[in-house]
Every structure is written in structure tokens, then in C-alpha cells.
N, C-alpha and C positions, 0 to 999 in steps of 0.2 A: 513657566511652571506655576500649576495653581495649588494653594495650599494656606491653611490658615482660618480660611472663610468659609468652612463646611457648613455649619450651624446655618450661616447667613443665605448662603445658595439651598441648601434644604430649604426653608423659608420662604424662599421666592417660587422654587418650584411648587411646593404645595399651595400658594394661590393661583398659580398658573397652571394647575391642573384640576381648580374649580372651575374650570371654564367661563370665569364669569368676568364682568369689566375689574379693573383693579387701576388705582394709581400709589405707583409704589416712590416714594420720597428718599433717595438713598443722599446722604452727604458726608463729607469727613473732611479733614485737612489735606492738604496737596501731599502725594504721593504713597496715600494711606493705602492705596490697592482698589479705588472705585470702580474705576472703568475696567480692569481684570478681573474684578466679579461680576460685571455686568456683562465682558463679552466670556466669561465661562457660562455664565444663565442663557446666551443667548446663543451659544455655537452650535444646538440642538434646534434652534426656533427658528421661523421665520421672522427676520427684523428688519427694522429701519429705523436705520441708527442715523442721530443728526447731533454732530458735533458743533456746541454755538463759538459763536469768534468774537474775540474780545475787538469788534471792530463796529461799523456801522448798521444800523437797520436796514439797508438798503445790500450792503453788502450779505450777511445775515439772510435777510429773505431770496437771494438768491444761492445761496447755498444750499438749503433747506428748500429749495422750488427744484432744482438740481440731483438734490438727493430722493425729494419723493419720487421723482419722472424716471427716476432711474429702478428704485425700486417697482414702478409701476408698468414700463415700461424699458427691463435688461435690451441693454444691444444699441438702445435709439438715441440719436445724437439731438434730436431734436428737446430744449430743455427750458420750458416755455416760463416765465416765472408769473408765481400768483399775483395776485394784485395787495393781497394782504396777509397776515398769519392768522387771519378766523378763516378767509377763504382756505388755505392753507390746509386748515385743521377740518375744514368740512368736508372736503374731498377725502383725505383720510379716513373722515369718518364713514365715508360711505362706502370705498373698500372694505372699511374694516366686518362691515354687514354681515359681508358674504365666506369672511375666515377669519381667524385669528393669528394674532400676530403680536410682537412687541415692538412700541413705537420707545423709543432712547430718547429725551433732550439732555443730552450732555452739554455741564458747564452753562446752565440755565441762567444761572448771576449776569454771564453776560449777555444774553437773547433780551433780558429785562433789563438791563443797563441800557444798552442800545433803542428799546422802543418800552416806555413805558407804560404803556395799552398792552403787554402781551401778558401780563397776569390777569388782568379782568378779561383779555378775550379768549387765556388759556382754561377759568375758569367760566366762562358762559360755553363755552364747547363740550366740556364734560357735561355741564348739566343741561344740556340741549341735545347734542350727540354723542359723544365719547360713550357717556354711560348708561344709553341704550344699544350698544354694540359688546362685545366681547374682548375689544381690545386690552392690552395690556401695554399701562404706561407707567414708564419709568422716568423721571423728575431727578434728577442729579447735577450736584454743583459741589465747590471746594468753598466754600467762599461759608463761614458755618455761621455771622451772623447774618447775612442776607436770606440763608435758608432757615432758622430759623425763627428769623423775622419776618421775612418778607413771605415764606413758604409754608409753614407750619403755626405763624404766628398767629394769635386771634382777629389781628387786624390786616390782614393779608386778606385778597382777593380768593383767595386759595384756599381759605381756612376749611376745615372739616371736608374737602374733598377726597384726600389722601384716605385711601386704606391699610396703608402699611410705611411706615420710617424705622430705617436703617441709619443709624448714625454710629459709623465707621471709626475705633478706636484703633491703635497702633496694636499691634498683634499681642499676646502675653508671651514669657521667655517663652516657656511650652511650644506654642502655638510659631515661633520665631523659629522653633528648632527644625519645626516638619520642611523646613528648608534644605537643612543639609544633617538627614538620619544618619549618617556614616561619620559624622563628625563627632569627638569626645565632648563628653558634657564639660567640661573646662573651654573646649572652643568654643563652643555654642554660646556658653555664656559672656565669654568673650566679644565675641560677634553681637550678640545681644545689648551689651555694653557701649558697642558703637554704635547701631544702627536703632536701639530702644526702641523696635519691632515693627518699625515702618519696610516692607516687603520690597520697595523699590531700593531702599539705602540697602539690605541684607543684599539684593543680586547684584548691584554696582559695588558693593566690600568683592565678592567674588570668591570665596575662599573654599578650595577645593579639598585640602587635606587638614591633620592638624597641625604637621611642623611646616606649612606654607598661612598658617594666617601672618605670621611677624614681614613674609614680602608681599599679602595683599594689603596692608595698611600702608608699608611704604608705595606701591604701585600707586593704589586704589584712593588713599586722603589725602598721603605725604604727598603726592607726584602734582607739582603747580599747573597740569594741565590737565588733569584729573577731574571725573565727575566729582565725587564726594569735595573734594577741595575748595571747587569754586560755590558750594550745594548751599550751607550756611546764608552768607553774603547774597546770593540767587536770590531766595527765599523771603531772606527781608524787602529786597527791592520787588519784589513779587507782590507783595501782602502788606506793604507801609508804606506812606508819603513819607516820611522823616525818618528812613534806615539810620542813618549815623543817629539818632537818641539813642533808636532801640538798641544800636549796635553797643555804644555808652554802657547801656543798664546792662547787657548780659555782660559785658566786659568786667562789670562789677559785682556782678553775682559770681563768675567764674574767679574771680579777685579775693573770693570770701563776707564779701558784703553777701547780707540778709535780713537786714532789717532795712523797712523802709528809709528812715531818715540816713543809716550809713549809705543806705544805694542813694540816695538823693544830694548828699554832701559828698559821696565821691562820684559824682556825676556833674554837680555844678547845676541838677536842672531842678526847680522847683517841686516842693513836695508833692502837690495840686497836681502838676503836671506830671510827675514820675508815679504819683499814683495810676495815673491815666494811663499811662503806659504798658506798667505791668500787668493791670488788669487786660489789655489788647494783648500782651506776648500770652497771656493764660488762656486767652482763649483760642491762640492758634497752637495752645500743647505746645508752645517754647520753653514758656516758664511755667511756676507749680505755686502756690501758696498752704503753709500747713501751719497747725497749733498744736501743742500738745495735745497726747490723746487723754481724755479724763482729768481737764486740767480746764478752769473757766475763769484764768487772769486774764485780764486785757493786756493789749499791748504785746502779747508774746506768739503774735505773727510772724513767722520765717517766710523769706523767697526764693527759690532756690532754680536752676537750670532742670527741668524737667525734660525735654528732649535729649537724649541721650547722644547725637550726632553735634548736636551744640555742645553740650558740655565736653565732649574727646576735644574737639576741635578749639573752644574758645581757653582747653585748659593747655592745650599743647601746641598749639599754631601762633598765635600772633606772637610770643617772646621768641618763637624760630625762625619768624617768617624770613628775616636776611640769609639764614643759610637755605632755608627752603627754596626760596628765590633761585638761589646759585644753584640750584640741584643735587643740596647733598641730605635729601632726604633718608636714606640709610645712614648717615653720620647723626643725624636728627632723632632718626630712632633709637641707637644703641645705646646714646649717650642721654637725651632725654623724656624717650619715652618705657622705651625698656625698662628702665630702673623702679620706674614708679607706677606701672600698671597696677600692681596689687591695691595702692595705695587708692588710684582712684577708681579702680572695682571695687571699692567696700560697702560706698553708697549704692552702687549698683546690685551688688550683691545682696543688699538689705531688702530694694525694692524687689528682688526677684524672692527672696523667703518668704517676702510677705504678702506675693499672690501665689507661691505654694498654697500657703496656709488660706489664702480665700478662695483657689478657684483648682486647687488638686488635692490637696490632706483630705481623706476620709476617715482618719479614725482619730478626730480631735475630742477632748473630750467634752466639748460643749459648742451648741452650734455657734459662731462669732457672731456678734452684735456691730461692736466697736473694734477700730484696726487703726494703728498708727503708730507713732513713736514716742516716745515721752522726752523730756527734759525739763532743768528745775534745779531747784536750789536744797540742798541736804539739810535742815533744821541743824541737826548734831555735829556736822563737820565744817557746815559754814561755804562748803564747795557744792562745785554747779554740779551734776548728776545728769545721765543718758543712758535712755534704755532700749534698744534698737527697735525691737517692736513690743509693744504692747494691745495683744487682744483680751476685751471684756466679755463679760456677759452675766448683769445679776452681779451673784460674789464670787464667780468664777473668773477667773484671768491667767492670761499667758504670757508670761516674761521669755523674750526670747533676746539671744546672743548671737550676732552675725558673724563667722569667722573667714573673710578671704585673705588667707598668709598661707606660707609657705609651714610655718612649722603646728603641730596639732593640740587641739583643745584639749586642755587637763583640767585636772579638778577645781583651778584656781579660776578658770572662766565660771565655773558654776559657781562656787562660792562669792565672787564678785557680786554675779546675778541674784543670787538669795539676799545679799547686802543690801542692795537696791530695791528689791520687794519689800524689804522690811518699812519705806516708806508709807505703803500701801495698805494700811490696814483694813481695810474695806473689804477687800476681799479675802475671802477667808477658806478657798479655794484656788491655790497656785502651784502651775505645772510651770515647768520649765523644760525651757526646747535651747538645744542648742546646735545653732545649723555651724558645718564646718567644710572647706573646700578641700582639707587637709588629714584627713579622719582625724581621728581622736584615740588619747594617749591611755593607756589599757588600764589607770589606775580611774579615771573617768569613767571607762567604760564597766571598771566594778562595780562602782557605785550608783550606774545608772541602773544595773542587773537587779538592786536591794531598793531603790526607789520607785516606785509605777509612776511618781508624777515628773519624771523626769524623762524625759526622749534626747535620742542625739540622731542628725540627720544629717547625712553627707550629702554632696552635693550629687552624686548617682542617686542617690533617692528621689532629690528634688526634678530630675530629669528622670527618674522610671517610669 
């Protein structure tokens, strides 16, 4: 099922309907949805697609010799292999003369891992051949510093060849939900919670109804032979020499550590080095680093679990893992995950408010500049203060109140929230949004009726 990547598939169609050469750069982290947009772009086209193997050059060139001769020649068993990947590419290119076509290198990191000559002979072929023919080439890999660097970067062999890059973000809740329309917005967000919009985690969750998500979580994360279960742990050994560090630091993030030195003292590993690190999980969308917003102390860097499949998993898997072992993943759920979902939707809940407000809210009253969250210390009360989101703009700002509970937001959320604006004199223009998963209690909602700079937003809104 394709969904999510409309924008990005429109995109590729309209260069491919210029008829003209194109090489298009797509990348994102493993399991982001690449090559499911790449074979919906393609299931109308003639293609030839070549999946590279984290294996040898030699092995490599005959795959790729394999898949042209097939493409070039349906039915024939005979599969002769090139002598090199420019020969390779120039045969190609002299097909390509006579029609157009999309040529796929999938998982590119490792075709150039295995032969180091194949960026400068992948770029002497476009500027030789490729790009006197009409071909359309697609450049794709998981791997987002080597694509980056080696592919888009100034010093890359590759540089300025690309006409178009695609770099592939985890889906937004919105965009999560076109997965399963029939589902309530309380599940979706749910779902969203677990899977933080990566489209392979959302179909391996599996969740058909809404009072069957609580047995896709026990099937589908809890179940010890289960994809999502072993997915985590996969992943790092996928993407790091030294899994058990990183394993360490998220353990510690998931633990409540978020400043560097608490994750480096409860790690045991050197600052130097646990800096190194995080900055590696941030960039594979593990982990996140934030500051306040509108706030320029130093030192008040937060780290926190940004994958949303990590953080379910590192916050409720390893203190179960003995009963989980035994198979008593439904004893595991009722007793300790059930109780505290609310608890650990709240951050979740925050991050989904506050891409309403950047990438659905149409009638804000001022276009957003700045988006984040605040915290800090009260002058007048001597206590630490948290403001869930804070959007600027100018002297206009948005103080907004995240509510994922059970019971509904009354006047005393508001009034909290005006309390904490009062820090803020600066701006001199403050609305207040107060999103709630639980509606909100009618004396609120009087008050909202008599105020214009006040909104209250349920979470059917946030999903209309």
C-alpha cells in the first residue's frame, strides 16, 4: 500500500515527463519508505532496477551485468558479464538513445563501498553519455552520511551532477494516518507513538481496528519473535561498529538522563566520546537534540529519544525482558504497559501539536518563525518552569498546553499557561492554544467564547 509520499512521487513524475536526462538523488534512513517510492514511480515506466549488495566488486558487477542482459535481452539465459561498470554504463547508455527509461542504483553506499572507482566512473558517464540521452537516473542509498558526503557533497565526484534530491523524512502524524483512514484519531495517534512515522514499522504494528491495537502491540513488539522486537537491536548492528555504546546511551536517555554529562556518567563512557556518539544516533533519527526556544544560555542542551519505536521499546522492554522471554507478553502489557501509555503519549502528543501547527493549522494568527518548547527557571518563584510549545514571530507568540489524559482541560490549564507567559514580556501579542485528547470542560469553553486569543483544539481537529 502506497501512501504518504504523494508530494514526493508528483515530483519525480513531473521531471519525468520533461522528457529530458535527469539524475535524481533519493536518500533517507533504513526503512523510511525509499524503494516503495521508487518502485510506485516506476510501476508505470520501463525500468531497470539494480539492487547493489553489501558484498564484493566482483560479485556486484555481476549482478548488475545479469540484470542489464535481462533487461535487454527478457527470456535469454545467456548473462554475459562486463568487463567493468563504465563498460557497464555505456552499453546503457546507448540503449538509452533510442527510448527512455529509468535506470534505479539501489543502496549505492554499497556499489562504492565495494569499488572505489565507481563514483568518478559513475560521474564521467553522465557527463560523456548519460546526459546526452534521455535517460532517467535514480541514485539511492540508506546510508545519509555517505550520501551526503560522498553524493551531494562538494567533494564528491558526483558534485553538481544531480538534478533533483529527495531526502526522505519519517512520515508526519497526518501523513502516518493515510495508512489506516478507518481508524480513530486516538488510534492513529497511538500508532504514530509507536511506529514515529516510519511506514515499514506502521505495516509490521499491523493494526486493523481500534479495540485490536492493545493485541497488535502484544503480537507485533511484545511477541520475542516478532519483527518490531528484534527491529531496535537490528538496526544498531546495521549502522554501528560499537552497538552495545550506543545501546548504553539510549538506555540512558530512556532512563531520564538528558544532559550530556548525566548520559556520560551514567554510561561510564567519556564525554569526548559520548559526544561522538550522539551526534552519530542524531543523525540516523535515533536521537534528537533541542534548546530552548527563545532562550540563548549555554549549556541548556537536552538529548532525548527521537525515534519513536526506540523510545516505546527502550521504555518498556528491557526491565520486562525476563517475563517477555517466558512468553508472557499480554501479562507484560496489562500490568506494565497499559497503565502508563498516557504517561508516555504526552511527549508524543506534544511532538504531534506541534507539526499541526507547522504543517496543518491554517488560521494561525501569525505566520510561525520560531517553534519549540521552552523551559527555565521562574525569577519570582525560584522554580524550574515548562512550556510545551512555544511559537514566535516578531512580538507575536503562541503558548500552547499539550493535554494527553483522560480527564478534560478546564480553566485551570489556561490559567497556568497565562502564568508562564507572564515571563515573556517581549511579546506583546499572546494567544493561547490549548490542545486536549479529552475535550474540554464547558467552563473553559465559556471562556474561550469571550476571548479571540484563546483556541482550544481537540485531537479530532488535529486529525480533520
Amino acid at each position: 500500500m502506497f501512501y504518504g509520499r504523494e508530494n514526493e512521487l508528483s515530483k519525480l513524475n513531473k521531471l519525468y515527463d520533461s522528457g529530458e536526462f535527469h539524475c535524481a538523488v533519493i536518500y533517507g534512513r533504513r526503512r523510511v519508505g525509499k524503494t516503495t517510492l521508487i518502485g510506485e514511480f516506476c510501476k508505470d515506466k520501463k525500468n531497470l532496477f539494480f539492487s547493489s549488495l553489501e558484498s564484493t566488486a566482483k560479485e556486484n558487477m555481476e549482478v548488475l551485468s545479469k540484470t542489464i542482459n535481462e533487461f535487454l535481452y527478457p527470456g535469454s539465459k545467456a548473462h554475459p558479464t562486463f568487463a567493468s561498470f563504465t563498460d557497464a554504463l555505456i552499453k546503457i547508455s546507448e540503449v538509452a538513445k533510442d527510448e527512455r527509461f529509468v535506470f534505479v542504483i539501489d543502496e549505492f553506499p554499497y556499489l562504492a563501498g565495494a569499488d572505489r572507482s565507481v563514483s568518478s566512473a559513475l560521474q564521467h558517464a553522465i557527463d560523456h553519455h548519460l546526459s546526452k540521452t534521455n535517460i532517467f537516473l535514480i541514485i539511492c542509498g540508506s546510508s545519509m552520511s555517505f550520501m551526503e558526503n560522498q553524493v551531494l557533497g562538494y567533494n564528491s565526484p558526483l558534485y553538481g551532477r544531480r538534478t533533483a534530491q529527495f531526502k526522505l523524512e519519517p512520515l508526519n502524524y497526518l501523513q502516518s494516518a493515510k495508512a489506516n483512514p478507518n481508524l480513530s484519531p486516538e488510534t492513529n495517534a497511538l500508532i504514530y507513538g509507536i511506529s514515529g512515522g516510519i511506514p515499514h514499522y506502521i505495516n509490521k504494528l499491523g493494526v486493523k481496528t481500534d479495540s485490536s491495537i492493545h493485541l497488535s502491540i502484544i503480537e507485533n513488539v511484545l511477541e520475542r519473535t516478532s519483527y518490531l522486537f528484534e527491529e531496535p537491536a537490528n538496526l544498531l548492528k546495521q549502522e554501528l561498529r560499537e552497538p552495545a555504546s550506543y545501546n548504553a546511551i539510549i538506555a540512558a536517555m530512556a532512563s531520564g538522563s538528558s544532559r550530556l554529562n548525566e548520559i556520560s556518567t551514567k554510561t561510564s563512557l567519556e564525554y569526548a566520546l559520548c559526544s561522538k556518539y550522539l551526534a552519530t544516533l542524531i543523525s540516523l533519527g535515533i536521537a534528537g537534540k533541542k534548546n530552548p526556544v527563545h532562550d540563548t544560555t549555554k549549556n541548556k542542551s537536552l538529548y532525548y529519544i527521537k525515534d519513536n519505536l526506540f523510545k516505546f521499546w527502550y521504555r518498556f522492554i528491557p526491565d520486562n525482558m525476563p517475563q517477555l522471554m517466558a512468553g508472557k507478553g499480554t501479562l507484560v502489557y496489562e500490568n506494565e504497559i497499559k497503565p502508563y501509555l498516557n504517561e508516555y503519549m504526552g511527549k508524543v502528543f506534544e511532538d504531534i501539536c506541534e507539526q499541526f501547527l507547522i504543517y496543518v493549522a491554517t488560521d494561525l494568527p501569525f505566520p510561525i518563525k520560531k517553534i519549540g518548547s521552552w523551559w527555565g527557571g521562574n525569577p519570582k518563584t525560584k522554580q524550574q518552569e515548562e512550556i510545551d510549545i512555544l511559537a514566535t514571530n516578531g512580538k507575536s507568540a503562541i503558548f500552547a498546553e499539550c493535554k494527553w489524559q483522560r480527564e478534560k482541560a478546564t480553566t485551570n490549564t489556561l490559567e497556568n499557561l497565562k502564568r508562564k507567559a507572564e515571563l515573556f514580556s517581549q511579546f506583546t501579542d499572546k494567544y493561547f492554544y490549548i490542545f486536549s485528547k479529552s475535550d474540554f470542560a464547558d467552563n473553559l469553553k465559556e471562556v474561550a467564547k469571550k476571548e479571540p486569543n484563546i483556541r482550544l483544539i481537540s485531537l479530532a481537529d488535529i486529525y480533520g
